[in-house]
C-alpha positions in Angstrom: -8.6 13.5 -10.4 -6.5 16.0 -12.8 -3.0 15.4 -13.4 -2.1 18.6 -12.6 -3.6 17.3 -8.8 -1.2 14.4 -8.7 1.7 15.7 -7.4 -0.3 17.5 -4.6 -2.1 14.6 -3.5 1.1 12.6 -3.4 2.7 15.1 -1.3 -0.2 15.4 1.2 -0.6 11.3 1.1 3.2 10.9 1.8 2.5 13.4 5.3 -0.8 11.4 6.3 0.8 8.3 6.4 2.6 9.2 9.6 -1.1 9.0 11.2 -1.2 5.4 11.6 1.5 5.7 14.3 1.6 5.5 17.4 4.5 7.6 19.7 5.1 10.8 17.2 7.1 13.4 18.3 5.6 16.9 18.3 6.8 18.1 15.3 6.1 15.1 13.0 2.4 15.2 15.2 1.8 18.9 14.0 3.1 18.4 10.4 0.9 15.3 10.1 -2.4 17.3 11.6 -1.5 20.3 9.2 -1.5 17.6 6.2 -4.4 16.0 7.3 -6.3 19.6 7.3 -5.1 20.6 3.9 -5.9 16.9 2.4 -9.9 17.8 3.9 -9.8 21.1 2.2 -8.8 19.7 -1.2 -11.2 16.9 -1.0 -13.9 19.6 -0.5 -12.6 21.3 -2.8 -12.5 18.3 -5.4 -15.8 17.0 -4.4 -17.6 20.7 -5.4 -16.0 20.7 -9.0 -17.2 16.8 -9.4 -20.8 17.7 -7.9 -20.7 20.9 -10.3 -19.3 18.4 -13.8 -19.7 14.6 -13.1 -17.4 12.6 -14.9 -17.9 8.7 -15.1 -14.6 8.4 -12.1 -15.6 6.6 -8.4 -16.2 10.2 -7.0 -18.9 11.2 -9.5 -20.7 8.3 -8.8 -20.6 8.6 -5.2 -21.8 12.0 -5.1 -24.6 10.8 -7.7 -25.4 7.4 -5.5 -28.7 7.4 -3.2 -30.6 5.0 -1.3 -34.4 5.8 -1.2 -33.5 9.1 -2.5 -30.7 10.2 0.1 -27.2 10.5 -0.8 -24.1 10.2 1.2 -23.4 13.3 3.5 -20.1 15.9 2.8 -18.8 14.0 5.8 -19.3 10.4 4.7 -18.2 11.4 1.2 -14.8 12.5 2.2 -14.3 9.9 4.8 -14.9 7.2 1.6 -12.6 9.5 -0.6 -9.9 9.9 1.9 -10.0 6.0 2.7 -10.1 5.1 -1.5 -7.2 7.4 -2.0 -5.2 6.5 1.1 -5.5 2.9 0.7 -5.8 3.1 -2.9 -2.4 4.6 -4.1 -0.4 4.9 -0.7 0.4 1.3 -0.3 0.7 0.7 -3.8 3.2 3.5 -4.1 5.6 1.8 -1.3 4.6 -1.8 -3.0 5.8 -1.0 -6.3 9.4 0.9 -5.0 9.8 -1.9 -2.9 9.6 -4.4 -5.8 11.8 -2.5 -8.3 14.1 -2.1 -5.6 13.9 -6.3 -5.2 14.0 -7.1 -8.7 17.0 -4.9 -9.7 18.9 -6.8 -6.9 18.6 -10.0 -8.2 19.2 -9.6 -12.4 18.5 -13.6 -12.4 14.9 -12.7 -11.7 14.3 -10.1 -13.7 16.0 -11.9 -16.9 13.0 -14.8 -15.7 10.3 -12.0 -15.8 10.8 -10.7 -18.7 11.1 -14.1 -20.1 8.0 -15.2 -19.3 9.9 -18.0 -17.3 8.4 -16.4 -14.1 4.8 -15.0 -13.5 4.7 -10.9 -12.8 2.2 -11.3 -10.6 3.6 -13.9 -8.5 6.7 -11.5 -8.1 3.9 -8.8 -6.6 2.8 -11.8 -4.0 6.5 -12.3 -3.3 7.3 -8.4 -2.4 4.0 -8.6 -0.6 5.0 -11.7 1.7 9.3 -10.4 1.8 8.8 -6.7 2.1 5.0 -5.7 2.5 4.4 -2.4 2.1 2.3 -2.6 5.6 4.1 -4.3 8.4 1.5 -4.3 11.2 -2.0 -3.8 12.5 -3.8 -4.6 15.6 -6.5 -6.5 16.8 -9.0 -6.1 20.1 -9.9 -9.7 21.6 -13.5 -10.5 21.5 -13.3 -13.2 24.3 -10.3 -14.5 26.2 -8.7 -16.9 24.6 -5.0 -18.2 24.1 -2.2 -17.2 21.5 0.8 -19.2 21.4 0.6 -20.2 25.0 0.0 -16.9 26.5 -3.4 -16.3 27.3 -5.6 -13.0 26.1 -7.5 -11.4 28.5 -11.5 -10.0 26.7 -10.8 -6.3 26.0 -6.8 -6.8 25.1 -5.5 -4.9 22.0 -3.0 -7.4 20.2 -0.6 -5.9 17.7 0.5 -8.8 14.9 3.4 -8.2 13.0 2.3 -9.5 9.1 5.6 -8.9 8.1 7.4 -11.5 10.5 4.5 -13.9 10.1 5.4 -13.9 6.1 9.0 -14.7 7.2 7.2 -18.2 8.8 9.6 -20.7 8.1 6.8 -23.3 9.0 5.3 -22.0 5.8 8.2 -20.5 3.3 10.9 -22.8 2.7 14.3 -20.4 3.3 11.9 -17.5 4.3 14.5 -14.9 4.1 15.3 -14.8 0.5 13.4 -13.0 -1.7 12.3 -15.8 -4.7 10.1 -14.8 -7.8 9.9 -18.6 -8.5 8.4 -19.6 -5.1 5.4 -21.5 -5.4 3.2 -20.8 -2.3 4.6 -16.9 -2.2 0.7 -16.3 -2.2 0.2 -17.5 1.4 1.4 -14.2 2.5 -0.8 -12.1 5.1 0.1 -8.9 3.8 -3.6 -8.1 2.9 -4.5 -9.5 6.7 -6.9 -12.3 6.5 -10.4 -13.3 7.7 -13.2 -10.7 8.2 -10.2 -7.9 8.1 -9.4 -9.3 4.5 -8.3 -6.0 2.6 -11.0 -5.0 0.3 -8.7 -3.7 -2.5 -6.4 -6.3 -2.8 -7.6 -7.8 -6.0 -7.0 -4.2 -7.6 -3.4 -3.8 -5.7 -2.8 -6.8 -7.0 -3.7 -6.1 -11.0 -2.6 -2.7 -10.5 1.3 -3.6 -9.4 1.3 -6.5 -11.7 0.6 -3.8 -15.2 3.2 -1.5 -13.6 6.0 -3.8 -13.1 6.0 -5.4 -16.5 5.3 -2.0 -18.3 7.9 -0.4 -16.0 10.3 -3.3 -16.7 9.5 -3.5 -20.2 10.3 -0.1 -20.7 13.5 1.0 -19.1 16.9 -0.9 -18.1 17.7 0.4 -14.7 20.3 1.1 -12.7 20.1 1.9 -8.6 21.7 4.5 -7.7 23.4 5.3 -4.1 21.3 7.2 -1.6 18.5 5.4 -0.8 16.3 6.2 2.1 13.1 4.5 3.9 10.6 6.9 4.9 10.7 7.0 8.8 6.7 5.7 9.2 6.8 2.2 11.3 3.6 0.9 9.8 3.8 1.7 6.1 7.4 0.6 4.4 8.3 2.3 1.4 10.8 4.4 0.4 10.8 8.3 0.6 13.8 8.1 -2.1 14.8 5.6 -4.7 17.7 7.0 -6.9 17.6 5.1 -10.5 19.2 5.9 -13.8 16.9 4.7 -16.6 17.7 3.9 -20.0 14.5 3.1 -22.6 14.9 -0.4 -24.0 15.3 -1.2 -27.4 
């Protein structure tokens, strides 16, 4: 997409995200539905310039794609485009203020990243497994069967908390400290696991891991007071993330 789209796009992913929950009050319901309504219109809207000049993005070659000479409907287009860009740069966004936010709070890591003592990307599996951008999801048992000595009925909708089940002590040694250097920090089931395996993981993965070093590599930073988390219970990220930055030498 254009720059000059970024901003908007942020604005109107930041409003979707309330969607996921469950329980919204009326106001936060109608602001979501609005956002949700304006996202469609610019995807329509994005989809007819791409249709009209192809470029050699995702989009372009989705609206070029066919299979025995059909090609995806309006409605399948924007569902794939909507799902790409939500999942996509949504949960990055809350991954990589999450991180900063981690490795500014503990200056012995960072001096070890920008080292090379400790791995960049292992310090993206650690955020992932201490404070994952997505802290639940659900499930819907195929067959009754038995969790942790309570049995689930066919039919049952289970809700499992990834966050707490990265804070495992049976599997993290001291679970609630936040460790760059820790060695299984990839056992982490922040991208879910199994048939549910996130799809874009590998790119969330390469993606955080360029940001934080170049971030890092660039700027000196200082947190600044006012912090606030954005008020969604299934994404985690901040909604703001004072900093003073200083370029490094």
């Amino acid at each position: 997409m254009p720059e000059s789209e970024y901003e908007t796009v942020l604005r109107l992913g930041g409003h979707a995200a309330s969607s996921l929950d469950l329980g919204l009050d009326w106001a936060t319901f109608r602001r979501t539905e609005s956002a949700l309504d304006e996202f469609d219109a610019w995807l329509e809207t994005h989809l007819a310039a791409k249709r009209a000049q192809p470029g050699d993005g995702l989009f372009s070659a989705l609206i070029q794609a066919q299979d025995d000479g059909v090609g995806l409907s309006d409605r399948e287009l924007k569902s794939v485009a909507g799902l790409v860009l939500a999942a996509g740069f949504e949960t990055t966004v809350n991954l990589l203020g999450n991180a900063i936010r981690l490795i500014v709070g503990h200056p012995e890591q960072l001096a070890a990243l920008r080292s090379g003592e400790a791995s960049w990307l292992n310090a993206v599996e650690e955020t992932l497994r201490f404070d994952p951008p997505v802290l639940l999801t659900a499930r819907t048992a195929t067959c009754d069967t038995r969790v942790a000595d309570v049995d689930v009925a066919a039919g049952t909708l289970v809700v499992t908390v990834l966050a707490a089940a990265n804070r495992d002590p049976k599997i993290f040694d001291d679970p609630d400290a936040f460790d760059v250097h820790r060695e299984n920090a990839r056992e982490h089931l922040a991208f879910s696991a199994g048939r549910h395996f996130c799809l874009g993981a590998a790119l969330s993965r390469m993606e955080s891991e360029v940001a934080l070093r170049a971030f890092f590599d660039r700027f000196d930073v200082e947190l600044l007071p006012g912090a606030t988390r954005r008020p969604t219970r299934i994404l985690r990220g901040y909604a703001t993330l004072p900093a003073r930055l200083a370029a490094r030498a």
